[in-house]
C-alpha positions in Angstrom: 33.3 -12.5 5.6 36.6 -14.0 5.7 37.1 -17.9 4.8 38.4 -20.8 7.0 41.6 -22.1 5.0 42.5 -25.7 5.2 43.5 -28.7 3.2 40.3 -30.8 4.4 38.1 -31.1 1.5 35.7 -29.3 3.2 36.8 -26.6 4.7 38.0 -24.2 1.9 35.4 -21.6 1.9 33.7 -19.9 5.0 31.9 -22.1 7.5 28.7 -20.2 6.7 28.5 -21.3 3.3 29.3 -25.2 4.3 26.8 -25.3 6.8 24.4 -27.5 5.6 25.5 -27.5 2.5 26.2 -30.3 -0.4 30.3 -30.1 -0.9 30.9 -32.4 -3.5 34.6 -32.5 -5.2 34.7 -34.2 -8.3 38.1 -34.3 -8.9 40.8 -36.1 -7.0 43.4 -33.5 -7.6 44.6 -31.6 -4.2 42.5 -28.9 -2.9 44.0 -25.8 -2.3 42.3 -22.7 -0.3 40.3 -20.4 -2.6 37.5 -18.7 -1.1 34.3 -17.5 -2.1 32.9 -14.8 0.1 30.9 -12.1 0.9 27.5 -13.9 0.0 24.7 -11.6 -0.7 22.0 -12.1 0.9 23.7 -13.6 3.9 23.8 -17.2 4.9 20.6 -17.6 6.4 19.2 -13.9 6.0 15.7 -13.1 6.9 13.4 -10.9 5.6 14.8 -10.4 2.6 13.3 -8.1 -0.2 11.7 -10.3 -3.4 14.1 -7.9 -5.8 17.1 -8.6 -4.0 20.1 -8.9 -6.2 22.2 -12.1 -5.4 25.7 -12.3 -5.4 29.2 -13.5 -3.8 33.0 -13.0 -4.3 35.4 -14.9 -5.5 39.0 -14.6 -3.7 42.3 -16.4 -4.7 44.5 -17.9 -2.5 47.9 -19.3 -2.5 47.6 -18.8 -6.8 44.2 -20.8 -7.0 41.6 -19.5 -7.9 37.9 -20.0 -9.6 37.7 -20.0 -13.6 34.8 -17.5 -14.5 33.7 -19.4 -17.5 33.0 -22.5 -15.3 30.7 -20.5 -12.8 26.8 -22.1 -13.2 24.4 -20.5 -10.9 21.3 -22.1 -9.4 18.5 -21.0 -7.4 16.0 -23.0 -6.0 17.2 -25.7 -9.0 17.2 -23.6 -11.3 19.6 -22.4 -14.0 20.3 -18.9 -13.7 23.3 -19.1 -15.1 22.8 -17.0 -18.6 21.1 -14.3 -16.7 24.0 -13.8 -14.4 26.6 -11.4 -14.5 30.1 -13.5 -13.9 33.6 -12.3 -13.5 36.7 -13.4 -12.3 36.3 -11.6 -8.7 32.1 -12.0 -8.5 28.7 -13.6 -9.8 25.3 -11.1 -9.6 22.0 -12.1 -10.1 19.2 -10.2 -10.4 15.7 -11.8 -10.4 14.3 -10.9 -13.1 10.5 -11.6 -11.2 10.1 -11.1 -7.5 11.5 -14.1 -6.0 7.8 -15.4 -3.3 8.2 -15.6 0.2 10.2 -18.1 2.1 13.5 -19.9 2.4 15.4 -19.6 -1.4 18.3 -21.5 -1.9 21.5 -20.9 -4.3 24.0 -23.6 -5.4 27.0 -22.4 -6.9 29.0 -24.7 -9.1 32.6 -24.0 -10.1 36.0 -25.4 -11.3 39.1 -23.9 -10.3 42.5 -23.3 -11.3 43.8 -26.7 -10.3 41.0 -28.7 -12.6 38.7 -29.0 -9.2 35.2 -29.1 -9.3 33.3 -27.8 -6.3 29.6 -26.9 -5.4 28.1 -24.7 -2.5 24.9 -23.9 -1.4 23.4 -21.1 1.2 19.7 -20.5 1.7 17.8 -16.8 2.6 14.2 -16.2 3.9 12.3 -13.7 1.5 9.8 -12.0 3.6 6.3 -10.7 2.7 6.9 -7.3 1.6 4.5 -4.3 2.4 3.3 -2.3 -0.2 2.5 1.3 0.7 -0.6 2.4 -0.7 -3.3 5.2 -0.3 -6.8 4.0 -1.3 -8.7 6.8 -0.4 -8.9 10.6 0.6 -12.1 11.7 1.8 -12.8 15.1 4.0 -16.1 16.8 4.7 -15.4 20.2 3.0 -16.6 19.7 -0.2 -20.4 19.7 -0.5 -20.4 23.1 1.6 -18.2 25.0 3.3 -17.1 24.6 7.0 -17.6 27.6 9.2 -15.8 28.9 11.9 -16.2 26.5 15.0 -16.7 23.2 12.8 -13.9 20.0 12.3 -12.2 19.8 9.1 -12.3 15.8 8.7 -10.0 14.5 6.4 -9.8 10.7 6.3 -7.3 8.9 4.4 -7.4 5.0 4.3 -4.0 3.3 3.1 -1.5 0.6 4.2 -1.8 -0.3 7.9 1.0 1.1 10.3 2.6 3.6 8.0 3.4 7.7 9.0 0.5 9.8 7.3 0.3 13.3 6.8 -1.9 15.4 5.2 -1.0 18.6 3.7 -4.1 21.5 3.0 -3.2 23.8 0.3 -5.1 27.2 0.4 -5.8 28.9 -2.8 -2.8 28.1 -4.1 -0.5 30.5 -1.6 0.2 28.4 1.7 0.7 25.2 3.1 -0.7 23.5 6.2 0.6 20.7 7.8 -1.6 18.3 9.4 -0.5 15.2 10.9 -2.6 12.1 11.2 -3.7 9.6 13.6 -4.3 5.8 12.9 -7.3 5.2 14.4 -8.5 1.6 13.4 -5.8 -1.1 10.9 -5.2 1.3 7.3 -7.7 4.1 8.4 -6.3 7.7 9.3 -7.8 10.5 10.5 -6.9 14.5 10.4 -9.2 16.7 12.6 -8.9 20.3 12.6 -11.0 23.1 14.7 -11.8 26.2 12.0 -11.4 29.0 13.4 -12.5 32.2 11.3 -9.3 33.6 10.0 -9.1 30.3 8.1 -10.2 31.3 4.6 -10.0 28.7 1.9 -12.4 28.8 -1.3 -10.5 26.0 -2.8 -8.1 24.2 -0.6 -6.4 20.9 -2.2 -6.3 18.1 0.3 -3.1 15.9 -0.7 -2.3 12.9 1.9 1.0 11.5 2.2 1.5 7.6 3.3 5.0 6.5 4.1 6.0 3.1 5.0 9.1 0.8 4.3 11.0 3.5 2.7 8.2 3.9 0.3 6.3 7.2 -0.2 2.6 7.5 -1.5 0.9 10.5 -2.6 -2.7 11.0 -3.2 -5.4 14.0 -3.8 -8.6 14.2 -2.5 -11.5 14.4 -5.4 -13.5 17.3 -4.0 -11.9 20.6 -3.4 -12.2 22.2 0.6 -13.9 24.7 1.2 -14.0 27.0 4.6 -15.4 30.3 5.8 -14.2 33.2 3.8 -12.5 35.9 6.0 -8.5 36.4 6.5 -5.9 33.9 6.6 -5.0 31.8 9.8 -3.9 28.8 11.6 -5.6 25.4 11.6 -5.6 24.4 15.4 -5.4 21.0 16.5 -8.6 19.9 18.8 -8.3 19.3 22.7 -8.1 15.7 23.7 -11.6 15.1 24.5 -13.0 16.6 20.9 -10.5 14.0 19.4 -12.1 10.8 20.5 -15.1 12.2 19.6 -14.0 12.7 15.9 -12.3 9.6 15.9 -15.8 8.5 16.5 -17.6 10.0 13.7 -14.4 9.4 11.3 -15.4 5.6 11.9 -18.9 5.6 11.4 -18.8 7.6 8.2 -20.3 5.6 5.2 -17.9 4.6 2.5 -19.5 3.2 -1.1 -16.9 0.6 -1.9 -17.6 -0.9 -5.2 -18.6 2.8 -6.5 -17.1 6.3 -7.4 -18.8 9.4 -7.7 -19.5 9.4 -11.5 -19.7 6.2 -12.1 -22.4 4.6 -14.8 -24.8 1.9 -13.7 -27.0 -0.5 -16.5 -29.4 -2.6 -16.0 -33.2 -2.7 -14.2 -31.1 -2.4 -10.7 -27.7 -1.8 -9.0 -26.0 -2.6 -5.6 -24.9 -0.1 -3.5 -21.9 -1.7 -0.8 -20.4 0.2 2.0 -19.1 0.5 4.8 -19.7 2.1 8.2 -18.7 1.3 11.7 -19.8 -2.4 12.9 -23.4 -2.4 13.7 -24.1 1.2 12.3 -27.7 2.0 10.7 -27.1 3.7 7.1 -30.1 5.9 6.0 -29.8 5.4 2.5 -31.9 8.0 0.4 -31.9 7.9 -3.4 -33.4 10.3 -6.0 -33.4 10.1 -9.7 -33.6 12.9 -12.5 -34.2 12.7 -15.9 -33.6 15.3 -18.8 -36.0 15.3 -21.2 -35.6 17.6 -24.3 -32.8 19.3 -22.5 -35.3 20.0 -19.6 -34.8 18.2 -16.3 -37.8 16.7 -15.0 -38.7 16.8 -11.5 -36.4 14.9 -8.6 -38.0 11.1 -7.9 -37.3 9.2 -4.6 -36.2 5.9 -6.0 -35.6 4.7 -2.5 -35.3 5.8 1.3 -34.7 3.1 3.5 -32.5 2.3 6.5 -29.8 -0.4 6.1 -28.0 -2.2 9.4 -24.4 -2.4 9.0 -23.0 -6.4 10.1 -20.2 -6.2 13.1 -17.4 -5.5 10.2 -19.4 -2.7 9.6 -20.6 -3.9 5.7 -23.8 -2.9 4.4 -25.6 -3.6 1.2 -28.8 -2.1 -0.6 -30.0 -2.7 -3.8 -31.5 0.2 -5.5 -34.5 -0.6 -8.5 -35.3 2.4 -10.2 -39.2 2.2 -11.7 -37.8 3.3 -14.9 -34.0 2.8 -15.8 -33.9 5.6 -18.2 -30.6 5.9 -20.2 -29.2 9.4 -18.9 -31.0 9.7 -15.5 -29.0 10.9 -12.7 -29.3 9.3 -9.3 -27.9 11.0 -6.2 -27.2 8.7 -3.3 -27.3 10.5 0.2 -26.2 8.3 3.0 -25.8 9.0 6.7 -24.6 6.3 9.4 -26.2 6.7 13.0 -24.4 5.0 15.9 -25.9 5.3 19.4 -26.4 9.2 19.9 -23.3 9.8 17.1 -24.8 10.7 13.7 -22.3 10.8 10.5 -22.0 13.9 8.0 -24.1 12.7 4.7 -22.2 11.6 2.1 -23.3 12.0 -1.0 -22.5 10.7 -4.6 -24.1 10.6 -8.4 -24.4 7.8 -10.7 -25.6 8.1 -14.4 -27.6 5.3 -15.8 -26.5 4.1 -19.1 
């Protein structure tokens, strides 16, 4: 950016650094032009990343020029002076936190060759930055396998409005590529018509999220699981089969505060999900107990049938008749919308 020389006071470095800012010379000696340019982030930026180094150079004119050891650096009034990097051509500053959204300012404060003090100030916008995540990787190939003429579902949920795709590994020799669709804020779906060349006995579903430069990775828990026969192509559905997955993809019940594997205490524990809004969840629990290394026969704790709120949140509290240490529970749950009906989903929680 190139200065605006004069012998006003005011007017010896670029216009975009005086605007609005608090010029103050301290000395009555002449002023003659020296510059400082190339402000980093730019007068009155937007959007700019929290990590953002900040910087500007300095540029001699007519043999003035700044002296380095007279440099203080301020933002948002305060000293950053010792964590600076200063020379006699540039200043850098790196934050060493994230600096929070909204408008930052930086004061320079300098004395040059001539014995003149001067100050400048420009201001920048931080914006809110997005942070690409993947939260979850769910598909319905794990608890059996999918035979020919079924969907592979494979539903990734993650940060809203990002490029996901999800690649199926198959037995370790070949790689498919399936795109997905955003089909409500953060949730993704992959659908996929098995056809009966596709053999997988243990297919690894990784998802990849990509947003703001950033890339996320993330591996389903459960291994897939299709049709045994020769190898083939994954097909994607016709346009009418789509919505309808989209469908079911939204009204399958997610456990939220709860992982497969996870240890409960106490006389009770809460079960909360999530379905699509106004969704019933049949929710059907059973318990198991070893005794003397023998299971015992499976117990229905509970079987009941939960309505989902319009954000599609559910609840239920399970109370097992006798909280055993070391009895399994399996949790079955399927969501039922209009004439749609979910896949179960199912998960086991050890009592401590």
């Amino acid at each position: 950016m190139d200065g605006l020389m004069s012998d006003n006071l005011y007017s010896w470095f670029p216009r975009a650094l005086v605007m609005g800012a608090a010029v103050v010379g301290l000395s009555g000696l002449p002023a003659r032009a020296q510059q400082i340019t190339d402000p980093s982030p730019a007068q009155a930026a937007t959007n700019v990343e929290p990590t953002s180094p900040i910087s500007a150079s300095f540029r001699s004119q007519d043999g003035v020029s700044v002296r380095p050891e007279t440099v203080r650096v301020f933002v948002d009034g305060k000293d950053v002076t010792a964590e600076s990097v200063i020379t006699r051509d540039f200043f850098t500053y790196r934050p060493s936190q994230p600096l929070p959204p909204g408008r930052r300012e930086v004061l320079l404060e300098f004395t040059n060759t001539q014995g003149v003090t001067r100050r400048v100030t420009w201001s920048f916008t931080v914006g809110n930055p997005v942070r690409a995540s993947i939260d979850l990787v769910d598909h319905n190939a794990g608890n059996r396998p999918l035979a020919a003429g079924e969907i592979l579902l494979v539903t990734v949920k993650g940060t809203p409005s990002s490029r996901v795709t999800v690649y199926l590994v198959q037995d370790g020799r070949q790689v498919q590529t399936l795109p997905a669709q955003e089909v409500s804020s953060g949730t993704y779906v992959v659908n996929a018509l098995i056809e009966p060349k596709d053999a997988t006995r243990e297919g690894i579903v990784i998802a990849r999220l990509e947003n703001g430069g950033q890339v996320r990775f993330m591996t389903a828990e459960q291994p897939a699981r299709l049709i045994e026969g020769a190898a083939g192509g994954i097909q994607r559905l016709a346009t009418q089969e789509v919505a309808a997955t989209i469908s079911l993809s939204s009204l399958l019940p997610q456990i939220t505060n709860l992982r497969d594997g996870d240890r409960v205490s106490g006389s009770s524990f809460t079960l909360q999900g999530t379905t699509a809004p106004n969704a019933s969840v049949r929710v059907n629990v059973t318990a198991s107990t070893s005794l003397g290394g023998i299971i015992s026969a499976q117990q229905t704790v509970t079987n009941q049938t939960v309505q989902a709120d319009a954000q599609g949140r559910f609840t239920v509290t399970v109370r097992p008749p006798i909280p055993a240490s070391g009895t399994v529970y399996q949790i079955n749950l399927t969501a039922t919308s209009g004439n749609q009906t979910s896949p179960t989903v199912t998960l086991r929680l050890t009592q401590q």
